[in-house]
ZAMARGU-4260 file (C-alpha; in steps of 0.2 Angstrom, whole numbers, plus 5000, padded with zeros to 4 digits):
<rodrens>
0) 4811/4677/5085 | 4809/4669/5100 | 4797/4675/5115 | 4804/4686/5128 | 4792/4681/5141
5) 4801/4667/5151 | 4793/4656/5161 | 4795/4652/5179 | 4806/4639/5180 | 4816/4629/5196
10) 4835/4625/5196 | 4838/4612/5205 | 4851/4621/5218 | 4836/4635/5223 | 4824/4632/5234
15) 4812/4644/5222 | 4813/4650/5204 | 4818/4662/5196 | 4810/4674/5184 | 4818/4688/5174
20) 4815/4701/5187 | 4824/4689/5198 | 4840/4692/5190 | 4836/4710/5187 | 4838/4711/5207
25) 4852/4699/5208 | 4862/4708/5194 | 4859/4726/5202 | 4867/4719/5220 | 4880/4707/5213
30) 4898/4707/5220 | 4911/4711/5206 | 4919/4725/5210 | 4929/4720/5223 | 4939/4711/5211
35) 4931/4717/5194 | 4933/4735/5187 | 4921/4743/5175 | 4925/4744/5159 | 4930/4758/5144
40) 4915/4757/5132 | 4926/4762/5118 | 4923/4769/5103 | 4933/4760/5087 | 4936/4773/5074
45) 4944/4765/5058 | 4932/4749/5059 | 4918/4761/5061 | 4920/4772/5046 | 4925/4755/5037
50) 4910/4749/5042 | 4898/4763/5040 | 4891/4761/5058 | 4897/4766/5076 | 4905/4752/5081
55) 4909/4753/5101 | 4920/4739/5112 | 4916/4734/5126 | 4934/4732/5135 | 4933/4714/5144
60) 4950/4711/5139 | 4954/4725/5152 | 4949/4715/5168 | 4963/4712/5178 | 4963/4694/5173
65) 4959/4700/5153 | 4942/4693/5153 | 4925/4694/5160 | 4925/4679/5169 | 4930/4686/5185
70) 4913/4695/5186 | 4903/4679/5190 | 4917/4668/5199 | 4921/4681/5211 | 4901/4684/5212
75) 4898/4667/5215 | 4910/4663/5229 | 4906/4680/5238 | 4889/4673/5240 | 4896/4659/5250
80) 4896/4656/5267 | 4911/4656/5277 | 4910/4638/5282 | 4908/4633/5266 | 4922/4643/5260
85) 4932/4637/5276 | 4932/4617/5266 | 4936/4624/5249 | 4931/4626/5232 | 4934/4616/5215
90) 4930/4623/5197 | 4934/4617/5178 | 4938/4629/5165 | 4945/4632/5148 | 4956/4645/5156
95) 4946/4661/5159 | 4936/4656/5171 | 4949/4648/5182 | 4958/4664/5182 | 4944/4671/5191
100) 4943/4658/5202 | 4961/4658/5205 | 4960/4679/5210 | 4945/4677/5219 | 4952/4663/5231
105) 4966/4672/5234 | 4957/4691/5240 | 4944/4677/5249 | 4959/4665/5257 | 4952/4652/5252
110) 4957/4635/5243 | 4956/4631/5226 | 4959/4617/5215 | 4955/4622/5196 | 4954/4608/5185
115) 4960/4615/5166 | 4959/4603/5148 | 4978/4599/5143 | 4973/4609/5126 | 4970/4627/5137
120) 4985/4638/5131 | 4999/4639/5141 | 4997/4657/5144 | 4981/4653/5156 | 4987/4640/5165
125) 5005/4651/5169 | 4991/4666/5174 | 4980/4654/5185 | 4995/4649/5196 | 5002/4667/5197
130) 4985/4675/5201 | 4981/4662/5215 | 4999/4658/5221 | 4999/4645/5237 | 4980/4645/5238
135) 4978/4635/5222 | 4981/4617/5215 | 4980/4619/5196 | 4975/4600/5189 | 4978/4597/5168
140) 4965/4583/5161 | 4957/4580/5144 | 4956/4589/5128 | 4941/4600/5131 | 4931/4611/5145
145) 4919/4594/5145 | 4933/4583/5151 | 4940/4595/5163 | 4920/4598/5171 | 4919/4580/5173
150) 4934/4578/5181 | 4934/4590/5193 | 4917/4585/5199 | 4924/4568/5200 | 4937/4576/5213
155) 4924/4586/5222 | 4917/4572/5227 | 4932/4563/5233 | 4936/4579/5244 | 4921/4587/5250
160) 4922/4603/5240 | 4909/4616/5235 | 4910/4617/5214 | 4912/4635/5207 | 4903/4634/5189
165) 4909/4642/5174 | 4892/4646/5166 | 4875/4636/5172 | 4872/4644/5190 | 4861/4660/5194
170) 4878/4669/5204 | 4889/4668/5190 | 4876/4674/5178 | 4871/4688/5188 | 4889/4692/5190
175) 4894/4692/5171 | 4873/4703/5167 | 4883/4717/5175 | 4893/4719/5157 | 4874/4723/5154
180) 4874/4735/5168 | 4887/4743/5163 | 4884/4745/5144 | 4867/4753/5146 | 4874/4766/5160
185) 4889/4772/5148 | 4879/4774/5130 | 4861/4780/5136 | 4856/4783/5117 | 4851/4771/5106
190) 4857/4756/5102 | 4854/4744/5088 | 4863/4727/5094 | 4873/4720/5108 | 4883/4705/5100
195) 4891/4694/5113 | 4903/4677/5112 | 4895/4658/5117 | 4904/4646/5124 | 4892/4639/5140
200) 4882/4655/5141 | 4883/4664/5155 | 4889/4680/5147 | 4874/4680/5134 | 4861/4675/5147
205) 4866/4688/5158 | 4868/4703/5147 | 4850/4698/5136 | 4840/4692/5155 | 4847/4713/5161
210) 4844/4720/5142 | 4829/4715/5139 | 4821/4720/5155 | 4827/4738/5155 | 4829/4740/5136
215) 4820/4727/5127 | 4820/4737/5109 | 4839/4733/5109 | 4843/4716/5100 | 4853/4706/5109
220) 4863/4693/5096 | 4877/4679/5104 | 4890/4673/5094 | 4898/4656/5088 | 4911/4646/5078
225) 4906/4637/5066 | 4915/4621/5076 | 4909/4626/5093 | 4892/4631/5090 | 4883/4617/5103
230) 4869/4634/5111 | 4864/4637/5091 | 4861/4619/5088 | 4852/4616/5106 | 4842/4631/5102
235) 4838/4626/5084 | 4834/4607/5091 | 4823/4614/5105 | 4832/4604/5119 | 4852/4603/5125
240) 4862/4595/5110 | 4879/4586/5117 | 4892/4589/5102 | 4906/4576/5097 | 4919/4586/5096
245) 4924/4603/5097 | 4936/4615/5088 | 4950/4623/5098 | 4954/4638/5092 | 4943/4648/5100
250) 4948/4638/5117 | 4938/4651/5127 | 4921/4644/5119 | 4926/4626/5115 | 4910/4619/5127
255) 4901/4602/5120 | 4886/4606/5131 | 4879/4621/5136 | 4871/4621/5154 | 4854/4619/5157
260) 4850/4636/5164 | 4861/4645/5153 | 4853/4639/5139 | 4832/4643/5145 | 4840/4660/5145
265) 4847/4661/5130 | 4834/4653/5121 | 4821/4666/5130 | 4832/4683/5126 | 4843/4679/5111
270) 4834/4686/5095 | 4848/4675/5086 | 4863/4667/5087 | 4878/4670/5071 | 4890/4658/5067
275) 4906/4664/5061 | 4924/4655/5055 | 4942/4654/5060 | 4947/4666/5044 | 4933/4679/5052
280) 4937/4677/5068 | 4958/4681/5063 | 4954/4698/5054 | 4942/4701/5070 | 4959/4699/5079
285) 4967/4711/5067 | 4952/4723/5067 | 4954/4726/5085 | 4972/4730/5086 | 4970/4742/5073
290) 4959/4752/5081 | 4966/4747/5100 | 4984/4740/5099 | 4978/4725/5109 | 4980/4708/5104
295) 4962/4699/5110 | 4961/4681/5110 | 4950/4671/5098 | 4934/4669/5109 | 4937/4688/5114
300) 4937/4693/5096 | 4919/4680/5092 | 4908/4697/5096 | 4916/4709/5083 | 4915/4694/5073
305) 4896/4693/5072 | 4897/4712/5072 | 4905/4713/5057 | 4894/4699/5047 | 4879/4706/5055
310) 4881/4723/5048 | 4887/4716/5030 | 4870/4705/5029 | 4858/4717/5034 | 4864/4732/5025
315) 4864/4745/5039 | 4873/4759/5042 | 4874/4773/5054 | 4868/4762/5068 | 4876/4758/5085
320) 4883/4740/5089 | 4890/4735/5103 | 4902/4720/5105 | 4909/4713/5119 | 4928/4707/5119
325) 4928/4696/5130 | 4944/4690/5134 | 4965/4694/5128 | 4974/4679/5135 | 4981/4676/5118
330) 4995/4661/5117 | 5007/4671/5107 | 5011/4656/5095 | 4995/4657/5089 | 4997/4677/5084
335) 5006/4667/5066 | 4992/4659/5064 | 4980/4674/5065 | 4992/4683/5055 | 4992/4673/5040
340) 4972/4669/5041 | 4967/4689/5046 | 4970/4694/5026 | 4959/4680/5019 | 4945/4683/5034
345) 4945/4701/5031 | 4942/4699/5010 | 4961/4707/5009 | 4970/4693/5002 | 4964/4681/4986
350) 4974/4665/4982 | 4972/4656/4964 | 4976/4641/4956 | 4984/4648/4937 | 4989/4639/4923
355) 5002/4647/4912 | 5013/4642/4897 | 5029/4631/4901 | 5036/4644/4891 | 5052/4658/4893
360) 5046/4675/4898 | 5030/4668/4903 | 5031/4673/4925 | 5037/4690/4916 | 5022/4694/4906
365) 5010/4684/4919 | 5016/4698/4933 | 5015/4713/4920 | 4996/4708/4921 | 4996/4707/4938
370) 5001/4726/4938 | 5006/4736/4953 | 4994/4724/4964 | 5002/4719/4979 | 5008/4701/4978
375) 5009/4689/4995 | 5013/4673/4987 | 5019/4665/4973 | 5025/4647/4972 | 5027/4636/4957
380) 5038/4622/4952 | 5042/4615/4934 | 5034/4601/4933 | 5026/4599/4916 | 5036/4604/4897
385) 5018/4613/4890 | 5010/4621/4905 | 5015/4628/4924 | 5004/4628/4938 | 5006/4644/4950
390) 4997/4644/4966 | 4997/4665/4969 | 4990/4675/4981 | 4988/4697/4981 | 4979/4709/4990
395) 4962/4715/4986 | 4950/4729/4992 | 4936/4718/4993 | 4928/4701/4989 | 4923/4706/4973
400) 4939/4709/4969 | 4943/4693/4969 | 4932/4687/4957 | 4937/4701/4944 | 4956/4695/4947
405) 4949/4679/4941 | 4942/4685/4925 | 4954/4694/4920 | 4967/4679/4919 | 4954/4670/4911
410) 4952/4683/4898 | 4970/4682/4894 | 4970/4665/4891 | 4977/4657/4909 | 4966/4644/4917
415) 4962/4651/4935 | 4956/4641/4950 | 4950/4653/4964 | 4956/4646/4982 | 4952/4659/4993
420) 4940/4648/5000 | 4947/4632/5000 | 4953/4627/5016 | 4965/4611/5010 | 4973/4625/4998
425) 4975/4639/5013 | 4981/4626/5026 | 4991/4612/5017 | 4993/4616/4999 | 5000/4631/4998
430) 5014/4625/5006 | 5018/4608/4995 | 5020/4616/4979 | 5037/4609/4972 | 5047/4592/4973
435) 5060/4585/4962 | 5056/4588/4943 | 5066/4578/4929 | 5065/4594/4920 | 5074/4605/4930
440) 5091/4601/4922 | 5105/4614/4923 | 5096/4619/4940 | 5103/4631/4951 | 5096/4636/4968
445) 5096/4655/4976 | 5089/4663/4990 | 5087/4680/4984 | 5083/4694/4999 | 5076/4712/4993
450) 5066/4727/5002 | 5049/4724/5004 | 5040/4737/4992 | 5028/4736/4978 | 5039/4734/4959
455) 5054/4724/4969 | 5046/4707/4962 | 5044/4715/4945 | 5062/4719/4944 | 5071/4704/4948
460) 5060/4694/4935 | 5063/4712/4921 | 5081/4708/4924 | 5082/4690/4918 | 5090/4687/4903
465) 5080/4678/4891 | 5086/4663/4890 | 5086/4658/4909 | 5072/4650/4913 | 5065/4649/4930
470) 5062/4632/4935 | 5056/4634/4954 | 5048/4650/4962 | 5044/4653/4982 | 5040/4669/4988
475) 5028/4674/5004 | 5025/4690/5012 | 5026/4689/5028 | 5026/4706/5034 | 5044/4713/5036
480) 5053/4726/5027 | 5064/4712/5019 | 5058/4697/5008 | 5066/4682/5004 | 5064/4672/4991
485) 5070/4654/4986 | 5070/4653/4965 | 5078/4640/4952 | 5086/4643/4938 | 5091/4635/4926
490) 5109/4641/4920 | 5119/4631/4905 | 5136/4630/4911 | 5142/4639/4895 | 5133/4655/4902
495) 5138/4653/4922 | 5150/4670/4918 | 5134/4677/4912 | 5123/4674/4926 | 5135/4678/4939
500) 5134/4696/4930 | 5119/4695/4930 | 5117/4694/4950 | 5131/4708/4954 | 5120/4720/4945
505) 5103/4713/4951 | 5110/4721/4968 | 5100/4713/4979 | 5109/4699/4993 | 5110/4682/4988
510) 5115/4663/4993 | 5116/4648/4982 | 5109/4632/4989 | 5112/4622/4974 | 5123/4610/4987
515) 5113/4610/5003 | 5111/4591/5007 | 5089/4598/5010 | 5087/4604/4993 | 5097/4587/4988
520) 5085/4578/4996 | 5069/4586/4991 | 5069/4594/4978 | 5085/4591/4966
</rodrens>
């Protein structure tokens, strides 16, 4: 744990140094309000009893802007003089951040240009430009917050401009320690943990500086991903680590380096940093809009994260935790995404490699032992005259689940390969399963469209006559009350009269596609 005594240090805009009491002073009188509103502390039911612990929100996502960051921007350019406003100001940002900027210049009247990486969701940049109208320039360079902070103190030389920070100043992290302020005002009993995101760190320096002056029993934990973690290694090395490269998806937090001041404070307050991945960070997403209907965005969603991984490693229950969602600019393409990656996260969805008999009636009795499980996926292409390789997917309660699944096709004899937690398999693979096959003579293609609902897969496969044999197999559950599924048959065409019996009575809609020129092409 590390010592929650902090030295007296200088930064090297202040004429003194600042101590923890410091920023208690400068967090009690910082300007946010004018912009900023407090808050719900709000209490999230389902994952609570999920979880077996009180489980409260602390709603950043409701700022007008949808994030904390216009706590400290606006606190920072009130605590400007009016000459130095008069020039102009400049910031970088991977989106948040230069929304606040962007409001704040536009209640001050003052200038802005906001300098955003050309990987910041187009959701931001469209927000930034309608919270700041005339008064701001918005400029797109780079791939990360890195490149963006580089080039925006390029221009702020070139111009004569006073640069806003996103995390490593005393005003901004004053202004985001009043999340802190807030926290401990709504929910005076105890509290076990307060987990916040990390990108630079201003949010965690602020709220563990204020927490642990006024509460100092309460652990204060910061969040990362796993591809963006440069505060856990900088702490871990003992001095400010420069990363490579950083992953996007949580955009809000995609920082290389962290600031020098941000990170003495965090280092000082944090008990411990929790590193979290993309599939935890999508059920997150999920968890939230369960309990809220809000839709946060992935570094708004990294607290309940490491709520949820703290609580399942330590084994506690009936204790507070407090995370901080810090932000909802979602880009809505990504809601797929999150959508497909939530059940794997959450330990709701398993995927497996199974090896079956090339056999007739062999997807029949392979889905009788699957039971009333809910499937999600199940591709498979003839490709072999002894065995068929399935890559399958189902819902399960839990992760142990998972592994039970597992042992129970093994125990009836079909070689299983558990993917859940392979990432080629969840990203690539599981959509490359088929291709042309020389064994798929007598093919014919259907899409096939039925109600969603348990026993409709079970049906269609019950149905088919016993000397058809399925040949190719797509099905994915994506969500709707309908399904499709694309499945090749393979028909002699002694028996077509047969088969197309066969399909009137099925009942369900259906299109052949044995002569689309795609299926020609790729898999005939």
């Amino acid at each position: 744990m590390p010592s929650h005594a902090l030295k007296r240090f200088a930064v090297t805009d202040l004429d003194t140094p600042l101590s923890q009491d410091d920023y208690l002073k400068k967090i009690l009188n910082a300007r946010v309000y004018d912009v900023a509103r407090e808050t719900e502390l709000e209490l999230a039911p389902n994952l609570s009893a999920r979880l077996r612990n009180l489980i409260y929100l602390k709603r950043e996502d409701n700022q007008p802007v949808f994030s904390f960051k216009v706590r400290g921007a606006y606190n920072k350019m009130a605590h400007l003089s009016a000459e130095v406003l008069q020039r102009g100001v400049i910031t970088a940002s991977a989106g948040n951040h230069a929304q606040g900027v962007a409001l704040s210049a536009a209640r001050l009247g003052v200038k802005a240009i906001i300098v955003v990486p050309q990987t910041a969701p187009q959701v931001k940049v469209d927000a930034v430009r309608s919270h700041g109208g005339a008064t701001v320039e918005v400029v797109q360079v780079g791939e990360s917050y890195s490149d963006a902070y580089t080039h925006a103190l390029k221009l702020q030389q070139e111009l004569g401009l006073t640069f806003i920070p996103a995390f490593d100043d005393p005003d901004v992290i004053a202004g985001q320690g009043t999340v802190a302020m807030e926290i401990l005002s709504q929910h005076q009993g105890p509290i076990h943990a307060v987990f916040v995101p990390i990108g630079g760190g201003s949010l965690a320096s602020g709220v563990a500086t204020y927490i642990k002056a006024v509460r100092p029993e309460i652990k204060v934990i910061g969040v990362q991903t796993e591809d963006s973690c440069a505060m856990a290694q900088s702490i871990k090395a003992g001095q400010r680590i420069t990363l490579a490269e950083v992953g996007l998806f949580s955009d809000g937090t995609a920082v290389k380096l962290v600031g020098e001041e941000t990170f003495r404070l965090c280092r000082a307050y944090l008990d411990e940093i929790l590193i979290v991945n993309t599939d935890a960070l999508c059920a997150a997403i999920k968890d939230v809009f369960q309990d809220t209907r809000s839709v946060l965005e992935p570094a708004g969603a990294l607290a309940l994260a490491g709520a949820k991984l703290y609580a399942e490693r330590e084994g506690i229950e009936q204790q507070t935790l407090i995370a901080v969602t810090s932000g909802a600019n979602m880009n809505f393409d990504r809601v797929r995404f999150v959508a497909e990656r939530a059940e794997v996260g959450e330990a709701r969805e398993a995927v497996f490699a199974v090896t079956i008999p090339e056999a007739r009636g062999s997807f029949k009795r392979f889905c009788e032992l699957v039971g009333t499980r809910s499937v999600t996926e199940f591709n498979y292409r003839i490709a072999d005259a002894k065995a068929a390789q399935i890559f399958f997917g189902a819902q399960i309660k839990d992760r142990a689940e998972s592994a039970a699944l597992a042992q129970l096709f093994e125990a009836h004899g079909y070689a299983t390969l558990d993917l859940t937690g392979d990432e080629l398999s969840k990203q690539h693979i599981r959509y490359m399963v088929g291709g042309r096959s020389p064994l798929a003579h007598d093919e014919r293609l259907f899409r096939l469209e039925f109600p969603e609902r348990p026993g409709a897969l079970m049906k269609f496969l019950a149905s088919m006559a016993p000397n058809w044999n399925i040949s190719l197999f797509h099905y994915r559950n994506q969500g709707a009350d309908y399904s499709s599924i694309l499945v090749g048959i393979q028909v002699p065409h002694t028996e077509y009269r047969d088969f197309e019996h066969f399909l009137a009575v099925l009942g369900y809609a259906y299109w052949e596609e044995s002569h689309n020129p795609v299926y020609r092409l790729f898999l005939a």
